[in-house]
Residue frames as qw, qx, qy, qz and C-alpha x, y, z in Angstrom:
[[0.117, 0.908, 0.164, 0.367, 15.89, -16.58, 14.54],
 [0.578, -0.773, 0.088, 0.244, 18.49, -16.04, 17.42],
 [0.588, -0.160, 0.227, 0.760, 21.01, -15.42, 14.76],
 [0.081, 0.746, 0.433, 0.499, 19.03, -13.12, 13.11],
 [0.479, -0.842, -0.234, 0.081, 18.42, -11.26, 16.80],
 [0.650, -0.406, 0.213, 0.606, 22.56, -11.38, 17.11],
 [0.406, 0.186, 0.297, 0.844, 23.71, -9.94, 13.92],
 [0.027, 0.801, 0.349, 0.485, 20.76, -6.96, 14.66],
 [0.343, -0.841, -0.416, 0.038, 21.36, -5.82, 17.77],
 [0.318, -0.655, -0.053, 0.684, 23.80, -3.60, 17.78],
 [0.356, 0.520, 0.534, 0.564, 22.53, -1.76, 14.97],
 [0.183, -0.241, -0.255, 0.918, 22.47, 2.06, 15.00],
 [0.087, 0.676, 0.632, 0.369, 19.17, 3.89, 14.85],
 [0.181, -0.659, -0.219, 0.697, 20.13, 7.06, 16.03],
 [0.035, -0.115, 0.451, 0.884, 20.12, 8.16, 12.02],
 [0.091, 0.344, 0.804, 0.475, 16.52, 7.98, 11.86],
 [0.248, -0.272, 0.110, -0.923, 14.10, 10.97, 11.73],
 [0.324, 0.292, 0.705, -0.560, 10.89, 10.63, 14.36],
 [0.563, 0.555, 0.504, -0.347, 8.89, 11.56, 11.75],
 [0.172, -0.103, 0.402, 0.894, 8.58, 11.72, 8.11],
 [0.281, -0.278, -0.486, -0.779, 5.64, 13.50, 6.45],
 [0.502, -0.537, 0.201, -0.647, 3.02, 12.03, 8.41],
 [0.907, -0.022, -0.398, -0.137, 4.54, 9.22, 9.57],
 [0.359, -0.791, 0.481, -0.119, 5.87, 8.81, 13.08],
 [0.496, 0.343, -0.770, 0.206, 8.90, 5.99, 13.70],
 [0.837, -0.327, -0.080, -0.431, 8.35, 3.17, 15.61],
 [0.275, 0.415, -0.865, 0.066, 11.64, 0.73, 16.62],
 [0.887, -0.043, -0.099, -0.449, 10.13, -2.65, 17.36],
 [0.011, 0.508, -0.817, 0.274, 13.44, -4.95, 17.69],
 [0.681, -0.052, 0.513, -0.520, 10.19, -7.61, 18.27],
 [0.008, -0.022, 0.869, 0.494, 9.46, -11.05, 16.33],
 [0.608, 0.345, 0.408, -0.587, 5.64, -11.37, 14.91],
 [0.823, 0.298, -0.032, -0.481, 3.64, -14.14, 12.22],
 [0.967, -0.192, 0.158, 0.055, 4.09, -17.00, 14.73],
 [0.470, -0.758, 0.351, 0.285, 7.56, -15.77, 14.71],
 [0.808, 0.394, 0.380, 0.218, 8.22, -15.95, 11.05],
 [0.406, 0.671, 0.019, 0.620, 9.53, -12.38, 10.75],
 [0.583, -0.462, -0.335, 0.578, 11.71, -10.16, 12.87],
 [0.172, 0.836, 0.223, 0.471, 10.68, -6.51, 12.67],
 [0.470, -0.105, -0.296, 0.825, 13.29, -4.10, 13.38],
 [0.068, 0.474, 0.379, -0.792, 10.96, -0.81, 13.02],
 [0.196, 0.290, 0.641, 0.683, 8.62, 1.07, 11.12],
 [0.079, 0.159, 0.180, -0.968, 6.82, 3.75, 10.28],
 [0.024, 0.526, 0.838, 0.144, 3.10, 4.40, 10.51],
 [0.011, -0.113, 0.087, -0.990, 0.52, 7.10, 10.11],
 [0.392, 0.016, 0.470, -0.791, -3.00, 7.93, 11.23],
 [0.797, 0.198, -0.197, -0.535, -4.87, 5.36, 8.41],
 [0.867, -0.277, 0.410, -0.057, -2.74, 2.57, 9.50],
 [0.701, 0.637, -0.291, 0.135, -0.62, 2.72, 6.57],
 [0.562, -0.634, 0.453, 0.277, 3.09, 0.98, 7.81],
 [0.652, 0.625, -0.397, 0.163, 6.37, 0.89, 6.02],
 [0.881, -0.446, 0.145, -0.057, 8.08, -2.13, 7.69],
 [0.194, 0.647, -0.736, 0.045, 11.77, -2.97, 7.95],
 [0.791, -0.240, 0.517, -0.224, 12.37, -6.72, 9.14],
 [0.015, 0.381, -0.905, -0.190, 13.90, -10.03, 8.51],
 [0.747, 0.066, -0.061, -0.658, 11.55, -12.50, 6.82],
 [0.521, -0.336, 0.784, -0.022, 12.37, -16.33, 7.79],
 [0.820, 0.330, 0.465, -0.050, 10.25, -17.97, 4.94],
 [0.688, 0.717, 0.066, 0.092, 12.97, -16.12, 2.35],
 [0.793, -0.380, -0.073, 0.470, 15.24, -15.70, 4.08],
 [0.272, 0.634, 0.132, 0.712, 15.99, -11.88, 3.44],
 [0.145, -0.626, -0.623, 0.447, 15.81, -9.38, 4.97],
 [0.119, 0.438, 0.538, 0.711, 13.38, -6.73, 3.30],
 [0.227, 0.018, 0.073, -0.971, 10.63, -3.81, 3.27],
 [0.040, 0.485, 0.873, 0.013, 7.22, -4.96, 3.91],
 [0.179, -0.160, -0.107, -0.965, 4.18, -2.15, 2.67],
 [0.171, -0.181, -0.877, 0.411, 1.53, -2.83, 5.17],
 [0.215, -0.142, 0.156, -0.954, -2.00, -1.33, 4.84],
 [0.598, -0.024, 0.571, -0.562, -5.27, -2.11, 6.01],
 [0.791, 0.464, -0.084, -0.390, -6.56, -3.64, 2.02],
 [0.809, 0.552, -0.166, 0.115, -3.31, -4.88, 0.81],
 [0.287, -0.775, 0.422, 0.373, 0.58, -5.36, 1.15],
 [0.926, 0.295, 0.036, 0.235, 3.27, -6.03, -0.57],
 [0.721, -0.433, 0.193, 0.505, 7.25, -6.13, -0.85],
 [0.312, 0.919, -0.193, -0.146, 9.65, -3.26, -2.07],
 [0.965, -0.181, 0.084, 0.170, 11.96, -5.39, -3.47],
 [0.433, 0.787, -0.271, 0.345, 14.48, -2.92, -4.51],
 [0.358, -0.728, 0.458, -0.363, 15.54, -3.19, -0.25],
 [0.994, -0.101, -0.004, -0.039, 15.93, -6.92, -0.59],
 [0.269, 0.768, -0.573, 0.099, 19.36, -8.24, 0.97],
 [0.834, -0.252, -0.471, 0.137, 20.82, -11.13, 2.69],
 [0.464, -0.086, -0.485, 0.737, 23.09, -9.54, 5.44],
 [0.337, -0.757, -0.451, 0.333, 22.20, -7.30, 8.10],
 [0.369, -0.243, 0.282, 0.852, 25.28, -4.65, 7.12],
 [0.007, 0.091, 0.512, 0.854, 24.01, -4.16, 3.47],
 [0.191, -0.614, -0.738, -0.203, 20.64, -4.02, 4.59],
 [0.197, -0.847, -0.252, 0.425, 20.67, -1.39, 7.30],
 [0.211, -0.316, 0.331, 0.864, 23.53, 1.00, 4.53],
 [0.062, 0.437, 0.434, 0.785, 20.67, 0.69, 1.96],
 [0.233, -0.788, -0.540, 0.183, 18.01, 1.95, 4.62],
 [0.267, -0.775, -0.105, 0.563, 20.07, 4.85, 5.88],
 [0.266, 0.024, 0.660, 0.702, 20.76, 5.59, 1.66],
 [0.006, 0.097, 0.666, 0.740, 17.58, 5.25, 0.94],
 [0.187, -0.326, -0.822, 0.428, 14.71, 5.26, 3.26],
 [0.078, 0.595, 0.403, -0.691, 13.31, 8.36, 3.62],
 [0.098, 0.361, -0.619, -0.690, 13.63, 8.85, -0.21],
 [0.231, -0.058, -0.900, -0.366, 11.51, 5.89, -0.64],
 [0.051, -0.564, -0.741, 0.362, 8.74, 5.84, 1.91],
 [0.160, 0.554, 0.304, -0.758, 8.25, 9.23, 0.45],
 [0.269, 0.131, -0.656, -0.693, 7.90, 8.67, -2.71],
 [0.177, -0.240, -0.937, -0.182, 5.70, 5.38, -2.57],
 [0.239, -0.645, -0.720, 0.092, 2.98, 7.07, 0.25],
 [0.363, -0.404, -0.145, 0.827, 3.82, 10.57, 0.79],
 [0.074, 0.699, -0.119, -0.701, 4.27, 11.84, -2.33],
 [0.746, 0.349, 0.549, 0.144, 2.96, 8.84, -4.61],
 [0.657, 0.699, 0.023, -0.281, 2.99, 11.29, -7.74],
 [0.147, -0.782, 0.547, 0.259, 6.51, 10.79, -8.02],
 [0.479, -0.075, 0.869, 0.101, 6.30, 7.47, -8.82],
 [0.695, 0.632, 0.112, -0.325, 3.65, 8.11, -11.78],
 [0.499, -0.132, 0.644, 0.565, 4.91, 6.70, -14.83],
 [0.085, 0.165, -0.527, -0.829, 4.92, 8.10, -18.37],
 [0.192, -0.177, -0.946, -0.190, 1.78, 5.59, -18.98],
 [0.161, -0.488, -0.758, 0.401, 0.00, 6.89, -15.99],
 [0.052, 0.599, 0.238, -0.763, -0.30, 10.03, -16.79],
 [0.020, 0.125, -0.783, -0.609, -0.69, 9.49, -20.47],
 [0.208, -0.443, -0.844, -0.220, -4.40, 7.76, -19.53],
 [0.156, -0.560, -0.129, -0.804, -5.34, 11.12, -18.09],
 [0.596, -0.473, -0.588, 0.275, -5.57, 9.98, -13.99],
 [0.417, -0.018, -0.225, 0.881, -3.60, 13.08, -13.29],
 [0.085, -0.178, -0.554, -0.809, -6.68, 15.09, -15.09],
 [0.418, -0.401, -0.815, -0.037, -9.33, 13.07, -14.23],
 [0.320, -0.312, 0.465, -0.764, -11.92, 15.30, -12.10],
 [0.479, -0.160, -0.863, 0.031, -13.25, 11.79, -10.48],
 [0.079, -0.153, 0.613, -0.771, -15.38, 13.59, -7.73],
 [0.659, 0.029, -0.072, -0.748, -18.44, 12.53, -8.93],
 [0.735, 0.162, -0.638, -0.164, -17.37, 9.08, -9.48],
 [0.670, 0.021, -0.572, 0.473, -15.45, 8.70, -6.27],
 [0.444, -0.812, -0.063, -0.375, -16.98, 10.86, -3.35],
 [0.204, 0.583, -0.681, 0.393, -14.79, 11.24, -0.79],
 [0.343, -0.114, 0.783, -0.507, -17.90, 9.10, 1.49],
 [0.552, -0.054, -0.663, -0.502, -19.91, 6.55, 0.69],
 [0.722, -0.581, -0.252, -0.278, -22.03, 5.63, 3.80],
 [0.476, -0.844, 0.233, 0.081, -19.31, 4.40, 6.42],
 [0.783, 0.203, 0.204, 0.551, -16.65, 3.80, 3.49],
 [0.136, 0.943, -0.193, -0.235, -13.94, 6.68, 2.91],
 [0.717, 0.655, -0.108, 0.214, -11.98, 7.38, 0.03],
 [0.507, -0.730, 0.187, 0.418, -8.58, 6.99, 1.50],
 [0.464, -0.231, 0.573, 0.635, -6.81, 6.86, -2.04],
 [0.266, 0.784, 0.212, -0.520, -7.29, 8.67, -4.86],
 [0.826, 0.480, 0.186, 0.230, -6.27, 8.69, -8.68],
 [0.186, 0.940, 0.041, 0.284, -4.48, 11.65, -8.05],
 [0.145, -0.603, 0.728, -0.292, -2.26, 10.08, -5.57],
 [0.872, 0.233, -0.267, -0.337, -2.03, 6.72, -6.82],
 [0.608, -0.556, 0.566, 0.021, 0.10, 4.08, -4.85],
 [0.523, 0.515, -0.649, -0.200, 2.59, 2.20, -7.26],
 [0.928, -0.260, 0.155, -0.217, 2.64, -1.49, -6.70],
 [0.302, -0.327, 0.796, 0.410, 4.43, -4.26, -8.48],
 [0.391, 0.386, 0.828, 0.108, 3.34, -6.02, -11.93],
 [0.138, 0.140, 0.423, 0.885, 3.04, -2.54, -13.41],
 [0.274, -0.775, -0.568, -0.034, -0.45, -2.16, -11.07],
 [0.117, -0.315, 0.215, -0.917, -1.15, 1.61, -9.47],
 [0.031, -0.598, -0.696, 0.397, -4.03, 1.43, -6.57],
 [0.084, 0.418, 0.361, 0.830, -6.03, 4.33, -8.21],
 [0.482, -0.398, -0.209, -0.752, -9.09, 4.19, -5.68],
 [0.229, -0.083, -0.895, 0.373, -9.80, 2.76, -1.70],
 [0.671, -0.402, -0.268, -0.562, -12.86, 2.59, -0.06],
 [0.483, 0.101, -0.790, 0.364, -12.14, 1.59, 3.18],
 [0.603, -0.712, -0.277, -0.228, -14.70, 0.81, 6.62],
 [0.087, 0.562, -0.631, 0.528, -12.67, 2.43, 9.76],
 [0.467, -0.424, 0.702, -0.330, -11.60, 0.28, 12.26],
 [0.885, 0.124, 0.448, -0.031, -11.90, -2.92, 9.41],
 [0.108, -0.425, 0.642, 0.629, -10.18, -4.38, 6.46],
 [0.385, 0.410, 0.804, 0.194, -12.93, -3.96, 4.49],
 [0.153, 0.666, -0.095, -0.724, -13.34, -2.18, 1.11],
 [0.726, 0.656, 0.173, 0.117, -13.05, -1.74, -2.28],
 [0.386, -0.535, 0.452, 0.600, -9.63, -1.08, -3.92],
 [0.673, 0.714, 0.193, 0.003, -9.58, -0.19, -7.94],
 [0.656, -0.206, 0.446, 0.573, -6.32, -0.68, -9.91],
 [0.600, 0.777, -0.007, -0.190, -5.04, 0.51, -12.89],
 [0.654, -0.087, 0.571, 0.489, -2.03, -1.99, -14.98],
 [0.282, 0.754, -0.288, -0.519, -0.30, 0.55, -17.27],
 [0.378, -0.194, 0.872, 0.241, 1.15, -3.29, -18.68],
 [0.195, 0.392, 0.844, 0.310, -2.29, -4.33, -20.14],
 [0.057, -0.130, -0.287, -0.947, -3.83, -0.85, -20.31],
 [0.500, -0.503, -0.603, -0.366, -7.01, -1.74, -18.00],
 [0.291, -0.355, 0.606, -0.649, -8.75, -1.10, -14.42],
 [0.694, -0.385, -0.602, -0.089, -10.31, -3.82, -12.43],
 [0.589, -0.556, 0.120, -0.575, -11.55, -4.06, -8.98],
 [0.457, -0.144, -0.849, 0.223, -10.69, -6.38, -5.68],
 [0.568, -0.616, -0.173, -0.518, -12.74, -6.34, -2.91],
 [0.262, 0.219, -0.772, 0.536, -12.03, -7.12, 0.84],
 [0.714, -0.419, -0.405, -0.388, -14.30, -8.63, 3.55],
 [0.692, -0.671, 0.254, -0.080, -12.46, -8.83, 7.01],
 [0.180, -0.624, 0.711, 0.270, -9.08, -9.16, 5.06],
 [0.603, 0.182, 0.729, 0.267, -10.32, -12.08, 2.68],
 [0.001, -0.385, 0.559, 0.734, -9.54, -11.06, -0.66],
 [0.610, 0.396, 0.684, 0.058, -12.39, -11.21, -4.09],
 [0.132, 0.078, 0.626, 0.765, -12.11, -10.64, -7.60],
 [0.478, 0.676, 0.461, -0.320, -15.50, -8.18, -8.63],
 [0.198, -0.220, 0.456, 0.840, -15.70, -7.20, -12.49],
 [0.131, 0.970, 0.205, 0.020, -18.78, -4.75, -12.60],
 [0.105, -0.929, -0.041, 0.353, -15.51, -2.65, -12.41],
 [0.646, -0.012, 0.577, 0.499, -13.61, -3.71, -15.53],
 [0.375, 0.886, 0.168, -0.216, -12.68, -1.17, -18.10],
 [0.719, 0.285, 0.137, 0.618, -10.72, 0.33, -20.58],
 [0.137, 0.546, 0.093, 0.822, -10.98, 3.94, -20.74],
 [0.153, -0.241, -0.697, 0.658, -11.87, 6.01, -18.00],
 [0.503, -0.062, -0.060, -0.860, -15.40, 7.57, -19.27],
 [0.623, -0.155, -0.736, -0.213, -16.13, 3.54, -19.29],
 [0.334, -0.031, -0.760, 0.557, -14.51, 3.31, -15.68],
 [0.098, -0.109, 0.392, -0.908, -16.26, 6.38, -14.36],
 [0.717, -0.037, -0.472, -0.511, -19.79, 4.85, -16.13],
 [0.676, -0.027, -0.730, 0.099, -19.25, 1.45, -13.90],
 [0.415, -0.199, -0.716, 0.525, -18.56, 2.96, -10.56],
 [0.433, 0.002, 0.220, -0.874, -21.56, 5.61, -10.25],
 [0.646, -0.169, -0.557, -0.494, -23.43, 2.13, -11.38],
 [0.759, 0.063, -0.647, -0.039, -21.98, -0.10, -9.24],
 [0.235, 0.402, -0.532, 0.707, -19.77, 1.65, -6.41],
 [0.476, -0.324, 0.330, -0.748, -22.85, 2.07, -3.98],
 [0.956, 0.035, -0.167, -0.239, -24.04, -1.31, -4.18],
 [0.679, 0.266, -0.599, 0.331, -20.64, -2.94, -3.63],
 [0.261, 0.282, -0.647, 0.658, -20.09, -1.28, -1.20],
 [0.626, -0.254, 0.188, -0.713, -23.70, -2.07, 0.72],
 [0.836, 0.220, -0.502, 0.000, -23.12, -5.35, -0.04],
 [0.531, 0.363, -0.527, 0.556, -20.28, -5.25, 1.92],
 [0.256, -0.414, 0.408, -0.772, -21.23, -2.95, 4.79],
 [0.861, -0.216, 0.121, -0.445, -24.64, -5.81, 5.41],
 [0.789, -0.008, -0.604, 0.112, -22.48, -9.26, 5.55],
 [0.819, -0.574, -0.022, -0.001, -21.60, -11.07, 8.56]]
């Protein structure tokens, strides 16, 4: 990684804002996971949500890592091999994108999404905003675009763990399903498999409170 270190450091971050929306800037310039990636900075906000700049050894890239407590994954649209074209698409495209994807998710809605009536959708009954010590940090209404044609639609998340519920919706195959988390270990439940969303809403006033007691009593 010590060429990695070289070709970054004299990189200019004097074009980034402290904050966007609610997300303050962090510059980091630090390596972390057993020194596999070299994070130049990123931004985080008060739910732990992080939008991560950094150089990933195992792909040699260097890319955008989306970083929350349930889930990440990579915006590959930032994906580059040099340092140069990497930091020109940042300062292009950066604030444009972090606000779209977590900010100001609707943007990202696709034609599909709103088509299956999420936008619509009064889901307060289904989806309280508490559910003993689980809160709704995500909502249909501000849906988080993935990859694979998936939206996050719905989180459930215990503070100060990575443990929850997370509910999807894949405008690809026209269905929601459910993953669960347990101290960051990742399971497949389908009590929350549907098609439609009178089916969906039907499943998670059955199921939602259970799951998520379930959850709250393991070790």
């Amino acid at each position: 990684m010590d060429k990695i270190i070289e070709a970054c450091k004299d990189l200019d971050y004097s074009w980034m804002p402290e904050r966007i929306g609610n997300f303050n800037l962090h510059i980091d310039k630090t390596l972390q996971n057993k020194d596999k990636e070299y994070l130049l900075f990123h931004y985080e906000n008060d739910l732990g949500w992080r939008w991560e700049a950094l150089y990933d050894k195992e792909v040699e890239d260097y890319t955008v890592h989306i970083n929350m407590p349930l889930f990440e994954f990579v915006d590959i649209s930032f994906i580059a091999v040099e340092a140069d074209k990497f930091w020109e698409g940042l300062q292009a495209r950066c604030v444009q994108e972090l606000t779209k994807m977590l900010i100001d998710p609707q943007q990202n809605f696709s034609h599909a999404y709103k088509v299956k009536g999420l936008t619509e959708w009064n889901y307060a009954e289904a989806l309280p905003p508490v559910i003993g010590n689980f809160t709704l940090d995500i909502d249909p209404h501000h849906g988080i675009r993935m990859i694979n044609g998936s939206y996050i639609i719905a989180e459930y998340r215990k503070k100060g763990e990575r443990t929850g519920l997370i509910v999807f919706f894949n405008v690809l195959r026209d269905e929601f399903f459910a993953e669960l988390r347990h101290k960051n270990h990742p399971e497949i439940d389908h009590y929350l498999d549907a098609k439609t969303i009178p089916e969906l809403e039907a499943v998670l006033l059955k199921h939602v409170p259970h799951i998520l007691e379930d959850l709250e009593t393991r070790i």
